[in-house]
N, C-alpha and C positions, 0 to 999 in steps of 0.2 A: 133354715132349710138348706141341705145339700145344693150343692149345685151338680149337675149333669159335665159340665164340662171341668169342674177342678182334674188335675193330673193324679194318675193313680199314683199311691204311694209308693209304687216298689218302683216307679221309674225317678224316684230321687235321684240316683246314684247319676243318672243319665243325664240329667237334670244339669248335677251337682256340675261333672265334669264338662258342662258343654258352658260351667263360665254363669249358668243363670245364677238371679240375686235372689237369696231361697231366707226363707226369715223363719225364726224358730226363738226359742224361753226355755230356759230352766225347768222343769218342777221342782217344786220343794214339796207339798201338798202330795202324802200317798196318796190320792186317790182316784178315779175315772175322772168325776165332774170339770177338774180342773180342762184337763185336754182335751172333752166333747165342746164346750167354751170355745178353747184358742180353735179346736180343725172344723168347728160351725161361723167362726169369725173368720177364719180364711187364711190359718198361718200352715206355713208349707209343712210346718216340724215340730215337735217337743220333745225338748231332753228331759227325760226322769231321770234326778239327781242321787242316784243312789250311792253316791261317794259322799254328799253331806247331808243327806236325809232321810229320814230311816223307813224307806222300801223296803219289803220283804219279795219273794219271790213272788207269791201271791198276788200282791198287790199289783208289781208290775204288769204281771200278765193279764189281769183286768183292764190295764191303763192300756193296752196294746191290742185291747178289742173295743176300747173307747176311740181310739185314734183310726185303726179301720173302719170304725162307723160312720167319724165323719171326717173321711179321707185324710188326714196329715201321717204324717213318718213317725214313728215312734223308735228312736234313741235311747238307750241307757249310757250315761256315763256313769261308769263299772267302780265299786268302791274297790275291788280288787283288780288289779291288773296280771293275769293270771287267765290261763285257758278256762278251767271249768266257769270261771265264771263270764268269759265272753262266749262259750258255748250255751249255758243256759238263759243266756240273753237272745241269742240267733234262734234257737231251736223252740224256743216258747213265743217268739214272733216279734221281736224289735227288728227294724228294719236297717240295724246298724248302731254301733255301737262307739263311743267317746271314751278313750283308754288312757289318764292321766300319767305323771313323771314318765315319759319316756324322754331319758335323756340320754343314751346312746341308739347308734346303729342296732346294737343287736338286740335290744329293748323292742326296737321298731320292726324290726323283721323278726322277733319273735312273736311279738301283735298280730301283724300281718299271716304269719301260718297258722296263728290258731284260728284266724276268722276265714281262712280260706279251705274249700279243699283240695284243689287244683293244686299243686309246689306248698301248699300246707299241710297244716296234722290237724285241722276240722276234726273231731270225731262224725262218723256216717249216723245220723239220727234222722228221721222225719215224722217231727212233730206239727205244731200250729205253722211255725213259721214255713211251712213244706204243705200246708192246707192239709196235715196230718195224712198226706202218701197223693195228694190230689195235682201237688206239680209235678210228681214223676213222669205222667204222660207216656206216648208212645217210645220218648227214647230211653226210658227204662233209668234206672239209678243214675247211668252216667249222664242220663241229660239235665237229670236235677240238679244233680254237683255243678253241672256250667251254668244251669241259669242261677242257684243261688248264688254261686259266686259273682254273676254279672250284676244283682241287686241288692248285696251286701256293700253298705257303707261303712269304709275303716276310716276313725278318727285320733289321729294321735297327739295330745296335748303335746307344748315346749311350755313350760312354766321352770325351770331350772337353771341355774347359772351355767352347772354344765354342760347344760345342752347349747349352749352357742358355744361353746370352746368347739363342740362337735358336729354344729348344724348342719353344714352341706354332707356328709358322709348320713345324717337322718333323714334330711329329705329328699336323698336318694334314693331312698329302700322302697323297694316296688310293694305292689299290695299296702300301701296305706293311701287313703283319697285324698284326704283333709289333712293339714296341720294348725291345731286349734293354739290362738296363744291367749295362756293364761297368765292378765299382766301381774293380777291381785298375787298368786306367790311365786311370778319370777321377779316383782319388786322385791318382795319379802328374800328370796334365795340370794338377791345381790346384794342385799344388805349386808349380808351375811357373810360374804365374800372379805376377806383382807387382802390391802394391794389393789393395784390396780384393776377397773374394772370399767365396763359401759356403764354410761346411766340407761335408766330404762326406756326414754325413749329411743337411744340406739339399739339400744337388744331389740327392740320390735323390729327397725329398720333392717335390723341384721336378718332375723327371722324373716321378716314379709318379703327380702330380696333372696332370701334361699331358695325360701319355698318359692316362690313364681321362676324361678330360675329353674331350680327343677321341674316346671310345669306340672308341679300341685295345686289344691286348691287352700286360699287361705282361710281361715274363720277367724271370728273371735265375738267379745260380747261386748255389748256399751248402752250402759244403764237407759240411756234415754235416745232416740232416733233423731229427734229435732236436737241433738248437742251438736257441738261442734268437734267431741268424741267423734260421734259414730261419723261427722264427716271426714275427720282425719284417718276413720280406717278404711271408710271406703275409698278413700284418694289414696294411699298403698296398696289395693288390691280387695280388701276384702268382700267374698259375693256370697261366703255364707255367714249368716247374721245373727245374734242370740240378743234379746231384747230384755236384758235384768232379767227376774224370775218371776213366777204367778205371788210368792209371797211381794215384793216389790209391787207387783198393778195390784193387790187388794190394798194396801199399807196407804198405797199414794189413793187410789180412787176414796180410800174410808179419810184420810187426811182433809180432803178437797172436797167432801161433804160435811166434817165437824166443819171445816172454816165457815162455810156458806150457810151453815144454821145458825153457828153465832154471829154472825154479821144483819141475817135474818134477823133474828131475837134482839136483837142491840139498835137496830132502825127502828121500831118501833111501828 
């Protein structure tokens, strides 16, 4: 059952910025069921993974009126980092969208103007995410431009090696909210690196003190809650949370009921 008092969706961003500890998953699963699930169990957010999973447009837009049903934030992180496709995300009703390799300055401010339209290049559309003309209200087009803008969440991955040569000049750039660190391939990009370099735990260190330095918000994700992961992120900063994916809780839940039948079957 819904609840009456969960927070509406679109005051995420408000949320986000004010420092609460907001908790969210992956999808990998195109479909609604998974997210009417996590936003009737009580999680603030889902990302639809449409960078490693294969969402269609369709699809998401479905998943985006499964999560308004029961209340949670619906995020795409974008398999293209690219305007048309963080507009067809804002404008068919994600409530914000997860923009992977940004690993310069003008990567990030060029993020930031396609999701805005205030000092951005938003193109003017209202569709679902605009209640298809129903936010315009009395202050007419312009007042819809400032409230979407005030409930559009920008999230800009660090997962690159070059993005810590360059990080404080990234999490300077106004219009992004979140800087999400993705360890899985900035391990992988440092690897890759010859010469000297951080190990991975310092690139986070680096990251998690730029961004709170510029007084952004940090994210990131960690397979399990009770680890001693997710206590290590949350003792850096981090208050908004990704909790492994929905493939991950069916894998682990279907695991921990084979064991329990054959342990059944085997007592006798």
């Amino acid at each position: 059952m819904i609840s009456a008092t969960r927070p509406d969706p679109r005051d995420f961003r408000k949320r986000l910025l004010a420092r609460e500890p907001l908790l969210g998953t992956f999808m990998k699963f195109p479909c609604p069921q998974s997210t009417e699930i996590l936003g009737q169990v009580g999680f603030d957010f889902v990302m639809l993974d449409e960078e490693h999973s294969p969402w269609t447009r369709e699809q998401l837009g479905i998943s985006y009126l499964a999560a308004r049903a029961f209340q949670t934030a619906a995020f795409v992180r974008v398999s293209r980092p690219d305007a048309a496709s963080i507009l067809s995300a804002l404008d068919d009703g994600a409530i914000g969208v997860m923009v992977p390799h940004v690993d310069s300055a003008q990567k990030a401010r060029d993020v930031a103007s396609w999701s805005r339209y205030r000092g951005g290049t938003r193109g003017s559309g209202v569709s679902r995410g605009g209640d298809y003309g129903g936010m315009v209200g009395a202050g007419g087009i312009d007042g819809y431009y400032d409230w979407a803008d005030s409930v559009t969440t920008v999230v800009a991955m660090i997962e690159d090696a070059e993005a810590i040569e360059r990080i404080d000049e990234i999490t300077a750039v106004e219009g992004i909210d979140a800087f999400f660190m993705g360890r899985g391939d900035l391990g992988l990009s440092l690897s890759n690196v010859e010469g000297p370099k951080p190990t991975l735990e310092e690139a986070v260190r680096i990251i998690a003190e730029s961004v709170l330095r510029n007084g952004k918000i940090l994210a990131a994700v960690s397979p399990g809650l009770a680890s001693d992961d997710a206590k290590a992120m949350k003792d850096i900063g981090v208050t908004m949370m990704l909790a492994g994916n929905d493939q991950a809780f069916m894998r682990a839940s279907a695991m921990t009921q084979l064991t329990s039948f054959n342990k059944l079957m085997k007592d006798g």
